[in-house]
LOBA-200977 format. One record per atom (N, C-alpha, C): residue number from 0; residue in one letter; atom name; x negated, y negated, z negated. Coordinates in steps of 0.001 Angstrom, whole numbers, plus 500000, padded with zeros to 6 digits. Layout:
# LOBA-200977
NUM  a  CA  X  Y  Z
...
END
This chain:
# LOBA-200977
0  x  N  024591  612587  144253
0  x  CA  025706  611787  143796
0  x  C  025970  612061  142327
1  x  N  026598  611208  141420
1  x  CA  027036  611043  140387
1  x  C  028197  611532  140543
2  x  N  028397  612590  139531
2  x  CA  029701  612877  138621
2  x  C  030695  612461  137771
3  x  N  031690  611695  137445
3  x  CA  031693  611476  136234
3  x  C  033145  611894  136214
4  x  N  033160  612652  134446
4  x  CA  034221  613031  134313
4  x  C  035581  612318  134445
5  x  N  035704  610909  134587
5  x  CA  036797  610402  135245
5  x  C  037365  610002  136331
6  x  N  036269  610774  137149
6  x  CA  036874  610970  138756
6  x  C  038516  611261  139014
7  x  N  038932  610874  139643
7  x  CA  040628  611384  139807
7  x  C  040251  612685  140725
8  x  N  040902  613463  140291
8  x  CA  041689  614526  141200
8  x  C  041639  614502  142338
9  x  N  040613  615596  143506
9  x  CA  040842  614741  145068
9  x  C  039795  613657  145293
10  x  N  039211  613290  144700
10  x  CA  038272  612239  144508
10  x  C  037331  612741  145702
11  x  N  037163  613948  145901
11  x  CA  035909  614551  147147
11  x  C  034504  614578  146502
12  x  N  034366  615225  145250
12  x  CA  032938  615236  144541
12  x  C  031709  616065  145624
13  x  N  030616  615599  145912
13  x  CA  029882  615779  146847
13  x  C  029201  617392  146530
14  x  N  029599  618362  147237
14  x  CA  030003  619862  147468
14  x  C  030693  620546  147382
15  x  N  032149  619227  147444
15  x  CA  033546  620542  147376
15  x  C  034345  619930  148497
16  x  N  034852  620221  149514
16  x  CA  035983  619782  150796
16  x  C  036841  618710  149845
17  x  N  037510  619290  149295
17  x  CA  038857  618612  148346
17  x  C  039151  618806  147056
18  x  N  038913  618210  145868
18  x  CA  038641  619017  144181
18  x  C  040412  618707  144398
19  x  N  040492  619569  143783
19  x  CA  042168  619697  143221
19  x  C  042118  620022  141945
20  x  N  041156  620052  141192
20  x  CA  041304  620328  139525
20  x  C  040271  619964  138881
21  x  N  040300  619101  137308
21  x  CA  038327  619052  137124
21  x  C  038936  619319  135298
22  x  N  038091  620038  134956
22  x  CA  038419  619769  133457
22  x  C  036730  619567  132863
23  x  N  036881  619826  131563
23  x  CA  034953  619196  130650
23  x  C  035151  619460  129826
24  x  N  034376  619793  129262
24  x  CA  033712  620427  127820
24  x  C  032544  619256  126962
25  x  N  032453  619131  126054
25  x  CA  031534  618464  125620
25  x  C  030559  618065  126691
26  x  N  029529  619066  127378
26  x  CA  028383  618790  128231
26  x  C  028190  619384  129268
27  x  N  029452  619830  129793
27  x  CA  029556  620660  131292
27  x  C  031559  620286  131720
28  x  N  031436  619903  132991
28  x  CA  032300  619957  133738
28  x  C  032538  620466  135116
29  x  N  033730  621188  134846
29  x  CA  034027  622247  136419
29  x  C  034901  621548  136932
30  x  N  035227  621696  138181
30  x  CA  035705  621438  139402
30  x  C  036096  622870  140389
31  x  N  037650  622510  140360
31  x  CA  037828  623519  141659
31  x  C  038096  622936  142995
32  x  N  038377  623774  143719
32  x  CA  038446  622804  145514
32  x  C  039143  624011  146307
33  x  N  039462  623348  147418
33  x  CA  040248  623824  148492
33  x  C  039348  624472  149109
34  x  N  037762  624613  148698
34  x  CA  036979  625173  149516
34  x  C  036536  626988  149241
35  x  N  037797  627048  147938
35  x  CA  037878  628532  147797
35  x  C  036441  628724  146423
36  x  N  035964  627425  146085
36  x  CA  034564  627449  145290
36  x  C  035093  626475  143960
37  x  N  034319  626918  142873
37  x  CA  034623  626245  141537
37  x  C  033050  625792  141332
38  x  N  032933  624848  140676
38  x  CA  031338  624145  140511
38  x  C  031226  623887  139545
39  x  N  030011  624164  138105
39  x  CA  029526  623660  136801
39  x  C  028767  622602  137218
40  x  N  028822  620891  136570
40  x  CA  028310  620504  136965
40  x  C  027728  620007  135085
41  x  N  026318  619433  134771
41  x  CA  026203  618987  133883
41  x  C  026520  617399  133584
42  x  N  027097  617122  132975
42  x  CA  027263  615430  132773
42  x  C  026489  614656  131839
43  x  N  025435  614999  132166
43  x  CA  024072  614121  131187
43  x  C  023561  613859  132949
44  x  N  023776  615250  133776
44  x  CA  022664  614379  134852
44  x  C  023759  614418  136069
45  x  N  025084  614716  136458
45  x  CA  025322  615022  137368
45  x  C  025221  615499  138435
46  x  N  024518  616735  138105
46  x  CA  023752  617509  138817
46  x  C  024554  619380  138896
47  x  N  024946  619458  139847
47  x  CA  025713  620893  140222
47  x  C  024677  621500  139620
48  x  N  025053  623096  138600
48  x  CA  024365  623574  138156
48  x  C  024591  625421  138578
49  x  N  025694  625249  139084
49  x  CA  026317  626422  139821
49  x  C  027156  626351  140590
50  x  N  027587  627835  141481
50  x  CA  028673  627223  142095
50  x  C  029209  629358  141875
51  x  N  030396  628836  141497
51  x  CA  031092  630168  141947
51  x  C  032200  630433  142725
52  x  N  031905  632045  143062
52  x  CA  032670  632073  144066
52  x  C  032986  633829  143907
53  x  N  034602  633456  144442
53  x  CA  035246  634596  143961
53  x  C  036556  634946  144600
54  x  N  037189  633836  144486
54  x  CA  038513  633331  144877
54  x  C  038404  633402  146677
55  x  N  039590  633877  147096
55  x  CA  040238  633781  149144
55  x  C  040729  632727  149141
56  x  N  041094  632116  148497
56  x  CA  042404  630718  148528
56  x  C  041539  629733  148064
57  x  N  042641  628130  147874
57  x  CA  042293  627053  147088
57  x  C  042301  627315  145204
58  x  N  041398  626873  145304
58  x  CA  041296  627381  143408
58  x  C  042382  625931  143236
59  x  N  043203  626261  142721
59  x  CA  044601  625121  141991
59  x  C  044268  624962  140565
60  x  N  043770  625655  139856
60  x  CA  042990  625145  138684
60  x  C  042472  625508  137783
61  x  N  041523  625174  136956
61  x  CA  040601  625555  136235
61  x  C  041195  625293  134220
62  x  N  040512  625823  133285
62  x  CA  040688  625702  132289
62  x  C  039394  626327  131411
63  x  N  038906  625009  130729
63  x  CA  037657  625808  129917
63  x  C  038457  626532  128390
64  x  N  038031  627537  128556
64  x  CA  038335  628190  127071
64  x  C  037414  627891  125815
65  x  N  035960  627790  126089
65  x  CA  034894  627484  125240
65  x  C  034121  627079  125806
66  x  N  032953  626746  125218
66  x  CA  031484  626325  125773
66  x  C  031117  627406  126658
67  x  N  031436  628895  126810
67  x  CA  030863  629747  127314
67  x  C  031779  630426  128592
68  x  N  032854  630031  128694
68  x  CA  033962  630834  129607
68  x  C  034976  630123  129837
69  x  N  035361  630395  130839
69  x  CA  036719  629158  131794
69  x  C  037338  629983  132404
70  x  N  038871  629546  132476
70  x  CA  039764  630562  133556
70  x  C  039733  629800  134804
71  x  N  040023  630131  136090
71  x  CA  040843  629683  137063
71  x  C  041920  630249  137836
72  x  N  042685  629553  138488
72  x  CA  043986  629866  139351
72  x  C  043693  629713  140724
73  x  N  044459  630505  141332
73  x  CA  044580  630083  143004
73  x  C  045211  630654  143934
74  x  N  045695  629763  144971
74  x  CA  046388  630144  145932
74  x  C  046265  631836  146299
75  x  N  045154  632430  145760
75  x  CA  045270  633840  146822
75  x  C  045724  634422  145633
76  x  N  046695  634012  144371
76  x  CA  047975  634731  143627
76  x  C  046747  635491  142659
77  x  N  045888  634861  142685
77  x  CA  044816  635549  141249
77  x  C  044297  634409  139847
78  x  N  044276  635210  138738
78  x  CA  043700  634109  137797
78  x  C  042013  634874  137618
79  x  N  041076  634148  137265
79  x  CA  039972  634793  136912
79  x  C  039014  634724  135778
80  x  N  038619  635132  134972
80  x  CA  038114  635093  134137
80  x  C  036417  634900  134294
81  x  N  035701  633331  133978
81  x  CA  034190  633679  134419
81  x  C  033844  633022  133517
82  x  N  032265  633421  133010
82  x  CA  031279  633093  132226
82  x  C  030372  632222  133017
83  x  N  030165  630959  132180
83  x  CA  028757  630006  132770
83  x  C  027508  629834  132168
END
């Protein structure tokens, strides 16, 4: 399936239960979900390029800091700091 960064919120991007957050960077966009998983996906091919996992809860949301590192939030009362 195709990605595209103007999916709404919840949209159900194909490997997450329920996205509840998507933000983008020039040439990578993440996605968090209720499925406790955050996903890099590239938007030249829409193609999942990772998936992390870290978080007990729904990741509630994501924030890229740079080309190289993004925070996220989530229900299990943690923020996290990860490199892609």
């Amino acid at each position: 399936a195709t990605v595209f960064c103007i999916a709404p919120v919840g949209a159900g991007m194909s490997g997450h239960s329920d996205t509840t957050d998507t933000k983008h960077t020039t040439t990578k966009f993440i996605s968090g979900s209720v499925d406790n998983h955050i996903k890099l996906w590239d938007l030249q091919t829409g193609q999942c390029l990772r998936t992390f996992r870290g978080h007990f809860d729904s990741v509630e949301s994501v924030a890229a800091i740079d080309e190289d590192k993004f925070i996220s939030g989530s229900s299990d009362n943690t923020i996290k700091l990860w490199n892609w």
